[in-house]
PLY file of the C-alpha trace (Angstrom):
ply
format ascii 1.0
element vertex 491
property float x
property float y
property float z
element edge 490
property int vertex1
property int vertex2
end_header
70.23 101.35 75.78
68.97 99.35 78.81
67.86 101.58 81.74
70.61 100.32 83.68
72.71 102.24 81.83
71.54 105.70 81.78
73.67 107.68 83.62
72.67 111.30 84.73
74.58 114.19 86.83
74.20 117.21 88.73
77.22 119.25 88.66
76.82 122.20 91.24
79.76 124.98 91.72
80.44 125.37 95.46
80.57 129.50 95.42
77.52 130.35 97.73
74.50 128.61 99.12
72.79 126.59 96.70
70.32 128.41 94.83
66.71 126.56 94.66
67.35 127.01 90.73
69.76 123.77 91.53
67.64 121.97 93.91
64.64 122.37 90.73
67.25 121.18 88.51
68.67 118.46 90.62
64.89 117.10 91.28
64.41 116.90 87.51
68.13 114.53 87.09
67.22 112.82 90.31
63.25 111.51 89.29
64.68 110.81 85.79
67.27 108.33 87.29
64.80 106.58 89.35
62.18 106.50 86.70
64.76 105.10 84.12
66.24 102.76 86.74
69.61 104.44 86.29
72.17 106.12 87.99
73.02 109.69 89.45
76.35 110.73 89.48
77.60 114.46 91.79
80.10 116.29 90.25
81.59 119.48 92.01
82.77 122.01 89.62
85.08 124.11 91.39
87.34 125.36 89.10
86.71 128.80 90.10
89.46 128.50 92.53
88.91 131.83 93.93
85.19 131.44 94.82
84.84 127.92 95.50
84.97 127.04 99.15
85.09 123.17 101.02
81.86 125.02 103.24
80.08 125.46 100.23
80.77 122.28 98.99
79.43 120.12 102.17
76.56 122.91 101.93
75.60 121.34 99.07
75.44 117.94 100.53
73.04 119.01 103.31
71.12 120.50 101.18
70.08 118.06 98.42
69.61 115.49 101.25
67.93 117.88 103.26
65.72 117.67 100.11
65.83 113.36 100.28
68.25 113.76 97.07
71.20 110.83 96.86
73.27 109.87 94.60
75.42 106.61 93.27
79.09 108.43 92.73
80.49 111.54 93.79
82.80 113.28 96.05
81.40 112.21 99.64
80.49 108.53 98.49
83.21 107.61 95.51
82.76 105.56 92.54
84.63 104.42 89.44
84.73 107.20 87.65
85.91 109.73 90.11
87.72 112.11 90.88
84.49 113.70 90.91
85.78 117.45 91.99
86.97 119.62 88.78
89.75 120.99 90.51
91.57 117.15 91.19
91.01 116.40 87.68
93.49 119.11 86.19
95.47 116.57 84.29
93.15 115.11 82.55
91.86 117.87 80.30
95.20 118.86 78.28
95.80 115.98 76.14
92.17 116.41 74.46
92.91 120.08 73.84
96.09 118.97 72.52
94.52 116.47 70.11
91.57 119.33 69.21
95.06 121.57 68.01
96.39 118.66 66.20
93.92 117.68 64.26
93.12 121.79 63.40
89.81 121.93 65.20
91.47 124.40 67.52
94.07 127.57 67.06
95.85 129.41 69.25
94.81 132.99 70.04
96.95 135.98 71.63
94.55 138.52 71.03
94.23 140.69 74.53
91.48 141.55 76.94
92.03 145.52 75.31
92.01 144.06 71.91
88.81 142.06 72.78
87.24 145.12 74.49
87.87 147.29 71.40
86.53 144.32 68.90
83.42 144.14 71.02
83.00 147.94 71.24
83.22 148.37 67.49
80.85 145.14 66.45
78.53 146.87 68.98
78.42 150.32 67.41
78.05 148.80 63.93
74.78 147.02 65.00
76.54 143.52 65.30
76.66 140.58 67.82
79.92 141.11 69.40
82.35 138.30 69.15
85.58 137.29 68.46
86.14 137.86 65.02
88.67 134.90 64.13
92.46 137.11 63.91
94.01 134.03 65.61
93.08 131.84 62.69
95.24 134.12 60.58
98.38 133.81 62.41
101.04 131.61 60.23
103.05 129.07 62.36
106.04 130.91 62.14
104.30 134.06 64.00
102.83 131.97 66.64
106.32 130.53 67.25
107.62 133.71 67.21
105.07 135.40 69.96
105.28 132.18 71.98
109.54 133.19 71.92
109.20 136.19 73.18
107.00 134.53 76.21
103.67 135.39 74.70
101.15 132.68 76.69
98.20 132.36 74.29
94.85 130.74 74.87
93.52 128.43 73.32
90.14 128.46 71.28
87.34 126.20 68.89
87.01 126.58 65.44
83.28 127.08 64.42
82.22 126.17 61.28
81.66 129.27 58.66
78.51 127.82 57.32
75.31 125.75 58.15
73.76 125.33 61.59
73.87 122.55 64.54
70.68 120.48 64.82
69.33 118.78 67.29
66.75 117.44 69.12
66.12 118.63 72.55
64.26 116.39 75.44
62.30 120.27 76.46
61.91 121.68 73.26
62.11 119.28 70.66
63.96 120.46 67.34
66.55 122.82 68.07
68.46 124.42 65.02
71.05 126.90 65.62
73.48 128.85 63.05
77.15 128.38 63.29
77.52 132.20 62.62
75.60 132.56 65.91
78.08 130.38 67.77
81.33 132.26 69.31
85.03 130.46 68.87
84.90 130.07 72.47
88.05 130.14 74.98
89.10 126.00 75.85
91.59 126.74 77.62
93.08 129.59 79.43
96.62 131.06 79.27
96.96 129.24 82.64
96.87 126.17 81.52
93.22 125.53 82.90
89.93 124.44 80.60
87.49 126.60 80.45
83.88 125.12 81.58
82.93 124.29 78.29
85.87 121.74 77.68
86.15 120.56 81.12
82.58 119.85 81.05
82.29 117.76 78.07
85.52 115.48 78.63
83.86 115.23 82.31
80.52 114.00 80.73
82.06 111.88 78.05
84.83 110.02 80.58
81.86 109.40 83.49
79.61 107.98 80.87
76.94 110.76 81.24
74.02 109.75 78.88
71.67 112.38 79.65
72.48 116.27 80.21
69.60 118.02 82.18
70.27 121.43 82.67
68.46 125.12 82.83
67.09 126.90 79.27
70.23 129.70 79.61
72.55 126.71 78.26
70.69 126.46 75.11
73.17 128.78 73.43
76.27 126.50 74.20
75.00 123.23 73.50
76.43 123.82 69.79
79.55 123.88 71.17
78.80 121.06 73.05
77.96 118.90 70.36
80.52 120.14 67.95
83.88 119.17 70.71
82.08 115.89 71.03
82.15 115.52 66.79
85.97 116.55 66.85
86.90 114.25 69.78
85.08 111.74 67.99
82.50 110.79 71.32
78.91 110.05 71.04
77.32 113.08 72.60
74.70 112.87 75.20
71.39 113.65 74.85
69.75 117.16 76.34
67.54 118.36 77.83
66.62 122.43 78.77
64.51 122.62 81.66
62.40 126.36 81.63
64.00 128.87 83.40
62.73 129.12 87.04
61.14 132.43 87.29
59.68 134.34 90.33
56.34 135.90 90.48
56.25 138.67 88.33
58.31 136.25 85.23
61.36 137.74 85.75
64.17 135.87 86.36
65.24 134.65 89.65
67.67 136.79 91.05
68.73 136.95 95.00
68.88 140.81 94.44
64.91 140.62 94.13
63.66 137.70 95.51
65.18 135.05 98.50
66.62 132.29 96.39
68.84 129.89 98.74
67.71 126.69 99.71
68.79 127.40 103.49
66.35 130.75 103.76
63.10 128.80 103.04
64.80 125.85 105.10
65.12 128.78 107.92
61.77 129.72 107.72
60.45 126.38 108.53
59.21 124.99 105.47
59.79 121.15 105.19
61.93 119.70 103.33
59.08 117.22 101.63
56.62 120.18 101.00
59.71 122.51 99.51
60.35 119.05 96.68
56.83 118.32 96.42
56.38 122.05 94.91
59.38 121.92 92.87
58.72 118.22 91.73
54.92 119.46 90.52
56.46 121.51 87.68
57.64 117.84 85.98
54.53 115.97 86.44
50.92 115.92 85.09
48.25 116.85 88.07
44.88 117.67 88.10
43.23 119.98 91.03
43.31 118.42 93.97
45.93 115.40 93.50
48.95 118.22 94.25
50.21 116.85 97.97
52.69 113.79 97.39
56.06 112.26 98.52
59.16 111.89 96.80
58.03 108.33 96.09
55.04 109.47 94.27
56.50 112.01 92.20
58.81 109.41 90.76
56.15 106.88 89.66
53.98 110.15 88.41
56.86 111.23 86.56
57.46 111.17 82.54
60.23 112.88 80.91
58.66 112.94 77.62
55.57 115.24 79.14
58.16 117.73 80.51
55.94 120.92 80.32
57.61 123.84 78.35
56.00 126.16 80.12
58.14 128.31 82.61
58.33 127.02 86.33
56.86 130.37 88.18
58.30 129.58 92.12
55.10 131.39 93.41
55.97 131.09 97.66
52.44 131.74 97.91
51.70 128.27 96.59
54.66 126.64 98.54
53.32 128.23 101.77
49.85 126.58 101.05
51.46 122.97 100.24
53.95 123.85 103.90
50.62 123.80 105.88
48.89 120.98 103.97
52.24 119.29 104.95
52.36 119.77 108.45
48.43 119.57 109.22
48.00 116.38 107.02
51.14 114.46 106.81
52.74 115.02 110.21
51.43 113.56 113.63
51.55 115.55 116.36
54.22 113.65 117.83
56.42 114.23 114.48
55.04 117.95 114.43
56.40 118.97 117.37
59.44 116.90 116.58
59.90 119.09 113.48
59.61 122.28 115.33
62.19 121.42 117.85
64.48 120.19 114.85
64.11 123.53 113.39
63.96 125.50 116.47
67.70 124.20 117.13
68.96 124.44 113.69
72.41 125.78 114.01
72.02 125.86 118.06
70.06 129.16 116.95
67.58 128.14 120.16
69.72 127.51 122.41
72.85 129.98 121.70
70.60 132.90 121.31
68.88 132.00 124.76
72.54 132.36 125.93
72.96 135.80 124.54
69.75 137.07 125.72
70.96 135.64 129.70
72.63 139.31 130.31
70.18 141.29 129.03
66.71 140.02 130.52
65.57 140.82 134.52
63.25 138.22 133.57
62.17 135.28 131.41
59.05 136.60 129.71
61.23 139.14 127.90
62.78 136.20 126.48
60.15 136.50 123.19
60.42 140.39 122.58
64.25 140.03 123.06
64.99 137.01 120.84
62.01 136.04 119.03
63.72 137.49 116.43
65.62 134.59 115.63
62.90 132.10 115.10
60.56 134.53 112.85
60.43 135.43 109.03
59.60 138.83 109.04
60.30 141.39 111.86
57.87 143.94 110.24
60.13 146.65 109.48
58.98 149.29 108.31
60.43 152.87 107.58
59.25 154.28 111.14
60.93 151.51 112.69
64.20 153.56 112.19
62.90 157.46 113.32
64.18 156.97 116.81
67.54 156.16 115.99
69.64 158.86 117.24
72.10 160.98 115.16
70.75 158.48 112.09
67.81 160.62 109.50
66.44 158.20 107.30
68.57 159.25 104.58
71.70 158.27 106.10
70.31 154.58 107.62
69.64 153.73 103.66
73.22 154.90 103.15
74.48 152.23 105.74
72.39 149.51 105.04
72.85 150.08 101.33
76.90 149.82 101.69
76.40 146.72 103.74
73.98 144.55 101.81
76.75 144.26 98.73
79.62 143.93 101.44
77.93 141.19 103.43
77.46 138.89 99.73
80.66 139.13 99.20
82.28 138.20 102.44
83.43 134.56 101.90
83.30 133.25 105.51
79.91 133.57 107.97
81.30 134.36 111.54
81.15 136.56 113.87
85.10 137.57 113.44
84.34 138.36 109.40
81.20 139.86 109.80
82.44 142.79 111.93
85.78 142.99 109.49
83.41 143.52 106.89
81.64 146.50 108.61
84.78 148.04 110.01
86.17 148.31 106.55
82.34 149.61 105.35
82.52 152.24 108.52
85.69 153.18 107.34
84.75 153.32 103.47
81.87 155.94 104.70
84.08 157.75 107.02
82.25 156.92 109.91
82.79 154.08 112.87
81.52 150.87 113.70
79.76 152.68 116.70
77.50 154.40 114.10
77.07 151.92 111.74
75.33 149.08 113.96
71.70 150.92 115.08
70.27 151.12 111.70
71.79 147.57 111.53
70.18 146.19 114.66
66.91 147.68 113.18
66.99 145.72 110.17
67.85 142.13 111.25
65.76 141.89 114.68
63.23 144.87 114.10
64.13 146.55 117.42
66.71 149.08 118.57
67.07 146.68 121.79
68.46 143.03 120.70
70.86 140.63 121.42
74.80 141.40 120.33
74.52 142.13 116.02
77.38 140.27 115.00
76.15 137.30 117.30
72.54 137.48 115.57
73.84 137.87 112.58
75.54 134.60 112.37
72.80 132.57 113.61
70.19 134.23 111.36
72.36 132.94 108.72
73.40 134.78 105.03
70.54 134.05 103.34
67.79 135.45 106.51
70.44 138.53 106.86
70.00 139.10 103.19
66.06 139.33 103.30
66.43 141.46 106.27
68.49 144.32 105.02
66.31 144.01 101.51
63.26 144.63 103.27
64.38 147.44 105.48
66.40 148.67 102.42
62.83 149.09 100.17
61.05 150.10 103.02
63.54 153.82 103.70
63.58 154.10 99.73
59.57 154.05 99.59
59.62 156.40 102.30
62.06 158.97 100.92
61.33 158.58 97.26
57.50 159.44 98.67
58.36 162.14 100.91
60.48 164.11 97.96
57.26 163.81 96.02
55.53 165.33 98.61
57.85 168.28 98.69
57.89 168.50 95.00
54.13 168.59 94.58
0 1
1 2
2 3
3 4
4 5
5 6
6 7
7 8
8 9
9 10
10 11
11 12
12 13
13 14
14 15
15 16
16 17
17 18
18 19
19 20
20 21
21 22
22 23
23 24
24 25
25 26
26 27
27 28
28 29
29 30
30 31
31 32
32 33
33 34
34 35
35 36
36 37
37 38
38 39
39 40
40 41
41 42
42 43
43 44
44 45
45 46
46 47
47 48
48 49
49 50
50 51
51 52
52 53
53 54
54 55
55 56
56 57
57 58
58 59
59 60
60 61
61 62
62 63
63 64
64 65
65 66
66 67
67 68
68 69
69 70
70 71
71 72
72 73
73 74
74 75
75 76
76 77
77 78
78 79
79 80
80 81
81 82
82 83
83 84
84 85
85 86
86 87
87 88
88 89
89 90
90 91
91 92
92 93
93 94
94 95
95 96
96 97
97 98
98 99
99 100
100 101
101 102
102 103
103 104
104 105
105 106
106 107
107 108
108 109
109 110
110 111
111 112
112 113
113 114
114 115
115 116
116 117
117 118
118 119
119 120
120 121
121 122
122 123
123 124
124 125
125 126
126 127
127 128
128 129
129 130
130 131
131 132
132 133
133 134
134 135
135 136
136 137
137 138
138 139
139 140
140 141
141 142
142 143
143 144
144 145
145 146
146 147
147 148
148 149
149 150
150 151
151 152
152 153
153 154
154 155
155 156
156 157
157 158
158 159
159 160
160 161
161 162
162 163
163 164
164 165
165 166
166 167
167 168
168 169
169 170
170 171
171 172
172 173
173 174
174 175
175 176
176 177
177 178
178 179
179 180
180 181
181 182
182 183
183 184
184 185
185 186
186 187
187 188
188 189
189 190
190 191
191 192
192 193
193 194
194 195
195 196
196 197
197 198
198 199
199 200
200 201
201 202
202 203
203 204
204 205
205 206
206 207
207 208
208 209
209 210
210 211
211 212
212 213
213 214
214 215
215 216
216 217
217 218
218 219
219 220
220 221
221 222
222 223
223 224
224 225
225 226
226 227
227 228
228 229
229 230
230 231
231 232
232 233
233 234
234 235
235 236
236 237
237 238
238 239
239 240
240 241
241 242
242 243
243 244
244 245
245 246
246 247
247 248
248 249
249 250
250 251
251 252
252 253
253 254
254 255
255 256
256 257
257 258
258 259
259 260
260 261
261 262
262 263
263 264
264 265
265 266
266 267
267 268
268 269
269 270
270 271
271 272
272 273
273 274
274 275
275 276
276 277
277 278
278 279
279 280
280 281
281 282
282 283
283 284
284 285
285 286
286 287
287 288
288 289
289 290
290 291
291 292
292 293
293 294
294 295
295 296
296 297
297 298
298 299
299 300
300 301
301 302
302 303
303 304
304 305
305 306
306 307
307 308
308 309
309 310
310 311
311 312
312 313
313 314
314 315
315 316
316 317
317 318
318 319
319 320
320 321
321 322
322 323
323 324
324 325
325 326
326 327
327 328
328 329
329 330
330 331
331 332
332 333
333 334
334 335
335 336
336 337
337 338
338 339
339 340
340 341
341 342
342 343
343 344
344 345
345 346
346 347
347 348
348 349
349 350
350 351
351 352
352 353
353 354
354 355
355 356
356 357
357 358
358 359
359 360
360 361
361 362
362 363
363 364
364 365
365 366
366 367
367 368
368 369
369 370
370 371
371 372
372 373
373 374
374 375
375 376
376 377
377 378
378 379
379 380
380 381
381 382
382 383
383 384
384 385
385 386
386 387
387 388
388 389
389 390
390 391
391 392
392 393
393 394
394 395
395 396
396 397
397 398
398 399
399 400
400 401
401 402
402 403
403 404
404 405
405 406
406 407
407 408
408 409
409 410
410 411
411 412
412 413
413 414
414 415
415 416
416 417
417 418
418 419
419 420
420 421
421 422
422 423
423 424
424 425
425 426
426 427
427 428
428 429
429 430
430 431
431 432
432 433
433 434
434 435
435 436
436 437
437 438
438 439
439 440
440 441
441 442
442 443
443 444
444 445
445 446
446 447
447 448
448 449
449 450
450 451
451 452
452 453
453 454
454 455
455 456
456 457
457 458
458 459
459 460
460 461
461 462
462 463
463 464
464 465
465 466
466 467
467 468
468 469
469 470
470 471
471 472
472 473
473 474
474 475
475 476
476 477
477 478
478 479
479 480
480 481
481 482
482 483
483 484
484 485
485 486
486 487
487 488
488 489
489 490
């Protein structure tokens, strides 16, 4: 294979802001296509219908090139093998899972969610992996004809082979042998009619010429799978590679319950864009102390895929913080510097709108910082006092509100003003209170002062991701407080 022909994707899922888990895995498939002199192809997977949203989508745009990421083919830029969004490619996928049924490497299964629930609940009790245990395969064709007749809509599922194991050898971890009787006769397609990721995601691969498969350790477990609808479709499979999970601090994994992990938060704090894929691009390159600060450029000539370090990527912010300010002291003139602040300063017209919102409440300009500095810092120093002078609101019940928003507020699929204060009317209402109450502890948390600019307003400029932090830290801060002071009364 001549370089020219390696072909590599990232294939994000347009549900939420992307997580920096993507832009570390979309570094990795973007410095192996340079290095290789090949191509890299974008592929939106947004089959989940319900979740997937065009403002996620062009999200993800800005953000890899807010990183210096492009590509050859995708959505925004074409190419020959397109379309490159899941959900215009319908079509395609039912004519391979017919020829996976007709040449017995798949069966048709009717078994119900109940039925699975009970299956699972039984395998679990007896000590055993739950899975599905195969019942479809025992259906004669005269049942299935007969279920289908009385409008039974099955699904449709792989056959797994009873004996042996899939072997394979990985770019990250080398030899990779996993049992069949490990591997689950995972769902193709759905009674809908639509694959499942699994098939969609190989036939994708395998039709836009995808030679190499980078992806995150967690898809270790379905690369058997993988292989094995490549062997029945008869397609050379591509070869893989399992980057190490991205973990924060402490090893655990990342999770935006624990730690900040979207792109646009550290973005919002002001960390460049070059310092944010110089850290990530360290953790696939060979360095020795001192030799850590370097461009895009230079991480691609430093860069060799058959070094990949198996140990996991830690994303210690500490460190990132440290190559921010080597960044902006070393690498930026002052001209360029102040350029960058203004740049970030007016992200979002957060500047100058929440200058605007601050106009009716100031007699003069020097309470312009105390008022709305808010916007433009990353922590307001909240802390559980911050919230004693809040009238008719005890500690106890500001955790209550700020714990019923923080799930509320992730789930809301549109940032505005007009959703966010939807969202905490139906909140108010689920804890049988009003709006009225509900916004003081609020105001605390996002701007660190009973006295602020209009919530809703702030909220949207802040941005999910900053809102998110916010309520977190203000949210740890009253259960520290309360879990200590019911110690104190205990003792």
């Amino acid at each position: 294979m001549t370089n020219k022909d390696v072909r590599v994707r990232l294939a994000p899922s347009p549900t939420g802001e992307p997580h920096i888990g993507t832009a570390y895995t979309a570094l990795y498939n973007y410095l192996f296509a340079k290095k290789m002199g090949g191509e890299l192809i974008l592929r939106i997977e947004d089959t989940d219908a319900t979740r997937s949203k065009p403002e996620f989508e062009q999200t993800v745009y800005d953000s890899l090139r807010w990183m210096g990421l492009d590509w050859s083919e995708g959505p925004d830029v074409g190419g020959d093998y397109g379309p490159y969004r899941q959900s215009e490619r319908k079509h395609i996928y039912g004519q391979y899972v017919d020829q996976l049924l007709e040449a017995g490497h798949a069966f048709k299964c009717f078994t119900t969610q109940e039925e699975l629930e009970e299956m699972r609940a039984f395998q679990i009790s007896q000590g055993k992996t739950p899975r599905y245990n195969g019942a479809g395969l025992r259906l004669t064709p005269e049942e299935i004809a007969e279920r289908e007749a009385r409008g039974e809509v099955p699904v449709i599922r792989m056959k797994i082979p009873t004996e042996g194991s899939c072997k394979y050898v990985d770019g990250g971890y080398g030899e990779v042998e996993i049992p069949w009787d490990a591997v689950d006769m995972q769902v193709i397609q759905k009674s809908d009619g639509m694959p499942t990721y699994h098939m969609a995601n190989v036939v994708d691969d395998h039709l836009m010429k995808i030679t190499h498969v980078a992806r995150g350790e967690e898809w270790i477990s379905s690369t058997p799978k993988h292989i094995l609808l490549y062997q029945y479709l008869g397609w050379e499979a591509p070869e893989f590679t399992h980057l190490p999970l991205m973990r924060g601090a402490d090893k655990s994994k990342l999770s935006k319950r624990k730690n900040p992990t979207s792109m646009s938060y550290y973005a919002g704090l002001g960390h460049l864009p070059e310092a944010l894929t110089n850290f990530l691009g360290l953790f696939f390159i060979q360095i020795s102390e001192g030799d850590e600060l370097m461009d895009l450029d230079e991480l691609v000539e430093r860069f060799d895929p058959d070094k990949l370090s198996k140990a996991g990527a830690v994303f210690d912010v500490q460190k990132l913080d440290w190559l921010n300010a080597r960044w902006l002291r070393e690498k930026l003139t002052p001209e360029e510097f102040l350029a960058r602040v203004l740049e970030w300063a007016s992200e979002n017209d957060k500047l100058k709108e929440g200058l605007l919102l601050a106009q009716t409440r100031i007699q003069t300009f020097s309470e312009l910082p105390d008022l709305a500095g808010f916007l433009l810092k990353g922590d307001v120093g909240v802390t559980a006092e911050s919230f004693a002078n809040i009238k008719k609101n005890p500690p106890e019940k500001c955790l209550e509100v700020i714990d019923a928003v923080r799930p509320a507020l992730d789930d809301m699929d549109d940032w505005n003003r007009e959703s966010i204060e939807e969202t905490l009317r139906v909140v108010a209402e689920g804890l049988e209170t009003k709006l009225g109450k509900l916004t003081p502890p609020l105001f605390v948390a996002v701007s660190g002062s009973p006295r602020s600019l209009p919530l809703f307003d702030a909220m949207v400029l802040l941005g999910r991701a900053m809102v998110r932090q916010r309520l977190k830290v203000a949210s740890d801060a009253l259960h520290a407080s309360l879990d200590t002071s019911d110690q104190s009364q205990d003792a």
